[in-house]
N, C-alpha and C positions, 0 to 999 in steps of 0.2 A: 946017792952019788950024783953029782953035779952034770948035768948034760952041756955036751958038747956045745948045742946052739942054742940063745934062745926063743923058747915059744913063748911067744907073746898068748895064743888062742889060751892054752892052756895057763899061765898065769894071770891075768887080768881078768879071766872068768872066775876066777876064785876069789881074786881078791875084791873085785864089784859084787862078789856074794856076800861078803863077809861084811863090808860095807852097809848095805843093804838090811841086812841081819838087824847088825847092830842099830841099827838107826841113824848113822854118824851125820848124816846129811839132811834133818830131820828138822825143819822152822826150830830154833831156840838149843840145838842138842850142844849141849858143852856150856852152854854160857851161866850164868848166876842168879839169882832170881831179881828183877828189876835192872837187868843189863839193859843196853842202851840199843835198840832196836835197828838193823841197818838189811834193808832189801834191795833184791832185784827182778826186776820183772823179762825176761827172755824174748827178746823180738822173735814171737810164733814164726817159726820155718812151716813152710803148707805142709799139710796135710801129705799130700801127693810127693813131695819133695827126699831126696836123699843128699846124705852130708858131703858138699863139696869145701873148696879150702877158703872161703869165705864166713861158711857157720866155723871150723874149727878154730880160724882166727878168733872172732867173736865171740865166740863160749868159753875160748882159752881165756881172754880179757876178762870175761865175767868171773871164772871160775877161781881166777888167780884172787881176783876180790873178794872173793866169797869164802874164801877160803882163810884169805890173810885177818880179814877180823872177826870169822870164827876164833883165833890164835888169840887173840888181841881181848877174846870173851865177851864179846857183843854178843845180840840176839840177830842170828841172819837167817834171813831166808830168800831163798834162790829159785824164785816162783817160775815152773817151767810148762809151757804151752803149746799147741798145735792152732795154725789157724786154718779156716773150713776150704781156703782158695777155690770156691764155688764153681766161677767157670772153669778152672782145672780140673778139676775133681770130675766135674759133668764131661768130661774130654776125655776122661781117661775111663768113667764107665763105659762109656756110651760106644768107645773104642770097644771094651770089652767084649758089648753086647751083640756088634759087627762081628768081632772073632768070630764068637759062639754057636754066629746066625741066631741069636737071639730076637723077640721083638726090639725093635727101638723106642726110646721115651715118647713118643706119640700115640703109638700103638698102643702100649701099655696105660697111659695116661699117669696125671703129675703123683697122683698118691701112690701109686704102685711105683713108679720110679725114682720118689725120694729115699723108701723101703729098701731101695736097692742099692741106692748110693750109701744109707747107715749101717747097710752088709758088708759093701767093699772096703767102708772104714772100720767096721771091726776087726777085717780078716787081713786086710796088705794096710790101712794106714797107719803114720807112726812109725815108719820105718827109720826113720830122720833120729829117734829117740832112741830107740836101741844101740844108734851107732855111736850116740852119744855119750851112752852109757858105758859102752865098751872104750871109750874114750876116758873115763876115769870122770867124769864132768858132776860138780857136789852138789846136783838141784836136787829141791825137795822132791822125788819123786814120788812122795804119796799124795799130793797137793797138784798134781796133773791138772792142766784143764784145758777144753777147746771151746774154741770162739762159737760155736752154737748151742753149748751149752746154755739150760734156761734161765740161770741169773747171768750169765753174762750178754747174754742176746736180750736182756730187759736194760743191762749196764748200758749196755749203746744204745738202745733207742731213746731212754731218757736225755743222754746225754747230746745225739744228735738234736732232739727238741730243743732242750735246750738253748742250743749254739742257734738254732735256728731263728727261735725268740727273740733272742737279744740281737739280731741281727747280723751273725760273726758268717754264717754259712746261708747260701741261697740255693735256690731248685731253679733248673732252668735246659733248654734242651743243647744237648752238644753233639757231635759228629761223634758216633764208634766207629769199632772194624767191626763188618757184619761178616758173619759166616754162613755162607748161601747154603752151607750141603746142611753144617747142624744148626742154621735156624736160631742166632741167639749171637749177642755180641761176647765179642773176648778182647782179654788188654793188649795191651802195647807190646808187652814181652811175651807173648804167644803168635804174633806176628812174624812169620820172614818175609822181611822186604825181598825182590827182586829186581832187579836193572832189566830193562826191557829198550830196545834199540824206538825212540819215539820218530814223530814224524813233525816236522815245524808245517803249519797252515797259515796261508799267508793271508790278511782281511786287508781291503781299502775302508778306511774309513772319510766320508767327502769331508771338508773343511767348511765348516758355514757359508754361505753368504759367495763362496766362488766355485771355481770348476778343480780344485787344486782335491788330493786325496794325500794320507798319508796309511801308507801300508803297516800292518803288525803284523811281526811272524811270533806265533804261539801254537803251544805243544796242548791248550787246553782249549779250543775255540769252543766249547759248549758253557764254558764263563764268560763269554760274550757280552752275555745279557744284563749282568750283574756288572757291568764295568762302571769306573765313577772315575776315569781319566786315561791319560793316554801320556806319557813320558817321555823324557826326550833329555841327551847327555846338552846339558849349559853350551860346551865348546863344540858341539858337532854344528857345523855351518848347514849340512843339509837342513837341518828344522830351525836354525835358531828364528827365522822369522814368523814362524809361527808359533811361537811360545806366547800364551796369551790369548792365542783363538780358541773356537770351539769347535768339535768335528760332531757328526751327527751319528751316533750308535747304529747300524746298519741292524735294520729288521723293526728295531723299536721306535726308532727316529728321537729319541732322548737327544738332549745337549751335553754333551763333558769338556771339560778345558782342555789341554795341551800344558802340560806342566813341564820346567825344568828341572832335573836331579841326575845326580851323578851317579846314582845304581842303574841309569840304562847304558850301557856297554855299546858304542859305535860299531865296534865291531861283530858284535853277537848279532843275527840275524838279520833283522831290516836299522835297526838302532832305535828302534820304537819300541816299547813295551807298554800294555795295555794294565791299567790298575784296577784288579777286583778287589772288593774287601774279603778280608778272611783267606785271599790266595798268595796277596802280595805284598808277605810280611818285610822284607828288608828294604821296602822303600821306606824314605825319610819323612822323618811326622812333620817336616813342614810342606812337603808334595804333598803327603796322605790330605791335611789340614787346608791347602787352597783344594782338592780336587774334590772335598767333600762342602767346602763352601760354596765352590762354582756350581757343581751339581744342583743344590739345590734354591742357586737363586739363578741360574740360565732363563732368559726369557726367550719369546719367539718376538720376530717382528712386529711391532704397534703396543709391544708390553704386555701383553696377557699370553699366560701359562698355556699351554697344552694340555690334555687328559691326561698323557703319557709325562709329561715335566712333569706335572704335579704327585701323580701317581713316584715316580720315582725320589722326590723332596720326600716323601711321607716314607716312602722306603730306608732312603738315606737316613734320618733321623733317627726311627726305627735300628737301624745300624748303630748310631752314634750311640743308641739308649746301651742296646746290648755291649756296647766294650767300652763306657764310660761309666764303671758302677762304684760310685761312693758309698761305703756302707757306715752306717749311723745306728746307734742307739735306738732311735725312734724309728727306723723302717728300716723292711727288708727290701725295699723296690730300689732298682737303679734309674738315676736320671742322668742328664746329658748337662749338669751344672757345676760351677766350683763351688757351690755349696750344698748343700742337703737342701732338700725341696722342703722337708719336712720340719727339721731345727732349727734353720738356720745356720749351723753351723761348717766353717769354712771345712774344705776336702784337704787332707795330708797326703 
């Protein structure tokens, strides 16, 4: 007898059994012998992860493909994957281990806490795949794999050497988000921002050579030190006569220009803005380009450098090296040139 409503639980479980049974989803199942080969590889959802409408979109795209030239009698396979998402995974034992009052991965130390992270992936990870399965989805799922698996965790390190080799990829240090309570950086998407009401600090900075100052109101004054200019809107009449001078870094006694550009705002603050590198991404590369030139050929009176000038030119540089990196064939180093130090050859 036909029921009233339908159950999906009850139908789809049956029918993803029989499926299953059969092998119908199985690398090569239906096609002919010397058919024409056509794969897909599964952009690994983490480990930790469950199915939001993102993966259903995506799997549905895949599935519809995988499906239509199974029909068509090619050989497909629908290679489907977990990846290890490490700092997640570590976030969510480690939560665990709090619940439990358990030791923490410290306590414990790193062998016994790996042990216990390939427990928690036996017992809850994988969740993501079940639900895909309930989903009707035609990956091969006897051909499973995860990214820590031992030949594929030998596939990437070859491969990162590789890249490394030839020059495509570099090692070098960069800013993370650190997490103070668990001791260990995490990404960007593990991150919630918060808006926090700031405080504006107002600096004199004196003007070379006279008694004149110009004032910077900033919400980060402990970038101070790192500053390589000091900005000023073209049309604002308070500065314009000082575009051109140098003011003297307060605490360091360094020399920086006074540059003109249209990202300082008259109205925002003092109408100064102070240029650190690496802080003050939306000023214009031809402020960035004079404030990094003046930097480091400012003299002091009679023509000869300061400790502190000089020290700061080697700094600057040092700067220029790290965010002008041409990579070439013949090296992995970055240099501060339009051509490769190394080739010769001109930079694209």
């Amino acid at each position: 007898m036909l029921e009233k409503t339908y159950s999906p639980a009850d139908i789809e479980a049956r029918i993803a059994s029989r499926w299953d049974e059969a092998g119908a989803f199985k690398a090569g199942a239906g096609s002919k012998p010397g058919a024409a080969p056509y794969s897909i590889v599964i952009p690994p959802p983490n480990v930790t992860g469950s199915l939001h409408m993102g993966h259903a979109l995506n799997n549905t795209l895949q599935d519809v493909l995988a499906r239509f030239e199974r029909m068509r009698g090619r050989d497909v396979l629908w290679q489907p994957g977990m990846d290890h998402a490490g700092i997640a995974t570590q976030m969510v034992v480690e939560r665990q281990l709090m619940e439990r009052q358990e030791p923490g991965r410290r306590d414990m130390g790193r062998d016994k806490f790996v042990e216990r992270v390939w427990e928690w992936k036996a017992e809850s990870g994988g969740r993501i795949f079940s639900q895909l399965k309930r989903l009707g989805a035609s990956a091969d799922w006897s051909r499973e794999r995860f990214t820590m698996d031992e030949g594929l965790s030998r596939a990437v390190v070859k491969l990162f050497v590789r890249l490394h080799r030839d020059g495509l990829i570099y090692r070098d240090k960069r800013l993370v988000n650190w997490d103070p309570k668990l001791q260990t950086a995490i990404s960007d998407i593990e991150v919630q921002s918060i808006e926090t009401k700031g405080h504006l600090w107002h600096l004199k900075y004196p003007i070379e050579g006279t008694d004149e100052s110009i004032t910077v109101a900033t919400t980060r004054p402990e970038t101070m030190l790192g500053d390589a200019a000091v900005a000023v809107h073209p049309e604002d009449e308070r500065y314009r006569h000082l575009v051109g001078k140098n003011v003297v870094l307060p605490l360091v006694g360094r020399l920086i220009p006074i540059v003109a550009d249209e990202y300082s705002d008259p109205e925002k603050g003092t109408g100064a803005v102070k240029i650190t590198p690496a802080m003050t991404s939306t000023i214009s590369k031809s402020a960035s380009a004079t404030a990094f030139r003046s930097s480091t050929s400012s003299t002091q009176k009679g023509g000869s450098r300061s400790r502190a000038t000089r020290r700061s030119s080697r700094a600057s540089r040092r700067l220029r090296i790290s965010i002008s990196f041409w990579p070439c064939r013949g090296s992995t180093a970055p240099r501060p040139a339009s051509k490769c130090w190394r080739c010769s050859k001109s930079a694209s």
